[in-house]
C-alpha positions as CSV (number, residue, x, y, z in Angstrom):
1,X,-8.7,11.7,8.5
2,X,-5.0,13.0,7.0
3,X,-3.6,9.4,7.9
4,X,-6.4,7.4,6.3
5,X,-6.7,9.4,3.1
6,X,-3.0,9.2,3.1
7,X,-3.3,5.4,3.1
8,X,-5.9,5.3,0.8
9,X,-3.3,6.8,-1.3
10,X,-0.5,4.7,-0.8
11,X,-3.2,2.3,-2.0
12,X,-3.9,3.4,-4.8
13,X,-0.5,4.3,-6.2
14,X,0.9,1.0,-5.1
15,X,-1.3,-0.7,-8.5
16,X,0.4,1.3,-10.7
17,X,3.8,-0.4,-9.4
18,X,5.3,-3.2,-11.8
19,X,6.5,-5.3,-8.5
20,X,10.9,-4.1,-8.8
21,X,12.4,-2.9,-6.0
22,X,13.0,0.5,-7.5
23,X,9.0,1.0,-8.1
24,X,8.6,0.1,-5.2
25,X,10.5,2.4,-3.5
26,X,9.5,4.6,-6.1
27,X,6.2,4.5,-5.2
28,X,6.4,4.5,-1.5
29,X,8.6,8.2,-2.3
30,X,5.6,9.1,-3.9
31,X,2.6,8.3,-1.3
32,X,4.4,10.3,1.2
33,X,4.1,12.9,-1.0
34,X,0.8,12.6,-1.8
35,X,-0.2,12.3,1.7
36,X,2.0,15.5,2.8
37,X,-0.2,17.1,0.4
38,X,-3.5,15.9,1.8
39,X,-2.1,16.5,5.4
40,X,-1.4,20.0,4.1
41,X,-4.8,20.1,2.2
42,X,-6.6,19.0,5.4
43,X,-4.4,21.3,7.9
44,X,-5.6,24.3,5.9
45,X,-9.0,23.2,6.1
46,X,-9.6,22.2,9.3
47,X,-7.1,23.6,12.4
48,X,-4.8,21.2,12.8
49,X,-1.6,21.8,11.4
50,X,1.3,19.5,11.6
51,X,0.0,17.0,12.8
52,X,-2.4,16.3,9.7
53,X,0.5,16.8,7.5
54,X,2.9,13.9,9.9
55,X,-0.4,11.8,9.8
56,X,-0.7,12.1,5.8
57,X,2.8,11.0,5.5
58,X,2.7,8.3,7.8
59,X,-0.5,7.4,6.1
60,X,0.9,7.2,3.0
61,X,3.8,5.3,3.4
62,X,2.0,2.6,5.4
63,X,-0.5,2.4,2.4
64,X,2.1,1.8,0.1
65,X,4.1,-0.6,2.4
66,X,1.2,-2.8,2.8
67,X,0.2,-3.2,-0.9
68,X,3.4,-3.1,-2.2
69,X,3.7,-6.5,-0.8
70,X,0.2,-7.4,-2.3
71,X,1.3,-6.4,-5.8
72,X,4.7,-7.9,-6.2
73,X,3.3,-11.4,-4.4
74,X,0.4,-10.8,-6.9
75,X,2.4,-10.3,-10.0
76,X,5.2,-12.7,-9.2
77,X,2.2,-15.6,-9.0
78,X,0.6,-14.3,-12.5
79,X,-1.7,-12.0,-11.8
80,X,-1.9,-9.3,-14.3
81,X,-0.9,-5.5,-13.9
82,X,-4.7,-4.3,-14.7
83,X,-6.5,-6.4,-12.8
84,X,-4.1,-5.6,-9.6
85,X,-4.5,-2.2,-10.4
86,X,-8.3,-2.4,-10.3
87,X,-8.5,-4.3,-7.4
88,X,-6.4,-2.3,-5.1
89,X,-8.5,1.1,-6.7
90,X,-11.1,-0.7,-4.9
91,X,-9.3,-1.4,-2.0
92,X,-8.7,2.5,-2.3
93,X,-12.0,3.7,-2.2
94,X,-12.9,1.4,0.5
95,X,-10.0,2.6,2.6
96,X,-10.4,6.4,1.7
97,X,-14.6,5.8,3.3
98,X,-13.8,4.6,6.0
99,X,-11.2,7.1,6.9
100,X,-13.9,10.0,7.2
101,X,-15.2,7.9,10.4
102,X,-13.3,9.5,13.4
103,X,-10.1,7.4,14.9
104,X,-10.7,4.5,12.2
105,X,-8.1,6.4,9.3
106,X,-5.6,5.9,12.1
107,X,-6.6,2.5,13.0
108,X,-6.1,1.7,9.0
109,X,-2.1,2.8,8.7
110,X,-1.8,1.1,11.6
111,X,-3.0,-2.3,10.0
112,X,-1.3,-1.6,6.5
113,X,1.7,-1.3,8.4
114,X,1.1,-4.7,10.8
115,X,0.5,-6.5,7.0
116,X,3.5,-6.1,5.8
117,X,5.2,-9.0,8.0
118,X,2.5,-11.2,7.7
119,X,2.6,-11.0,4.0
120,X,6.2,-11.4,4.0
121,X,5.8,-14.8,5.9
122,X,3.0,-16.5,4.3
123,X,5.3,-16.4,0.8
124,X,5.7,-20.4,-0.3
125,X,9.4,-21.0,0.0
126,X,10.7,-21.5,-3.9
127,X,11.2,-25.3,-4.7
128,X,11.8,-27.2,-7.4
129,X,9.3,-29.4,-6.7
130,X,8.2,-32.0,-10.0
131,X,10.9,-30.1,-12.3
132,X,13.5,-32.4,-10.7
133,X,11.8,-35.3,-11.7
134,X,11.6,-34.0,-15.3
135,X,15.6,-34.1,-15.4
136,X,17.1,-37.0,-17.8
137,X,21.0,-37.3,-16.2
């Protein structure tokens, strides 16, 4: 449950990121944290310990590795801030319900993480495409 919440975190605070490197990293810094505290929120709840807290973190970061990607692709092609924002809220909610099912929080950093490559290859290659026919030389 620590490593979905955690992602569901990493979610979330990834649409408040503007799509720089800095925020990024920024904000991947800060889902950790958030998910050490839910780890450590959880592992005084239930016995568990450790392990809830190394699950929240990990849980976290993969969050906000996997829609990290999703904002700056989305921004960088014109989508705008808010509606990113609300959209991976959504994404959040989703994520943080289905981590209360048992083994399936896990099975969610794991796929947040396995996103991030695939988003990094379907990127269209940059290319100047009918600009060069617009040049007068």
């Amino acid at each position: 449950m620590s490593a979905g919440l955690g992602a569901a975190v990493g979610v979330l605070l990834s649409g408040f990121a503007d799509g720089g490197r800095g925020s990024r990293i920024g904000v991947i810094l800060l889902a950790g944290a958030a998910g050490a505290g839910i780890g450590f929120a959880i592992g005084n709840w239930q016995s568990g310990g450790w392990g809830d807290r190394a699950a929240g973190i990990a849980g976290g970061i993969a969050g906000a590795l996997g829609a990290t990607q999703t904002v700056s692709g989305a921004l960088r092609r014109g989508g705008t801030r808010g509606g990113t924002a609300a959209l991976l809220a959504g994404a959040a909610i989703v994520i943080a319900g289905l981590a209360w099912i048992p083994a399936i929080g896990y099975l969610m950093a794991v796929l947040l993480v396995l996103l991030v490559p695939l988003l990094r290859r379907t990127q269209p290659e940059r290319y100047a495409g009918l600009r060069t026919l617009a040049r007068d030389e």
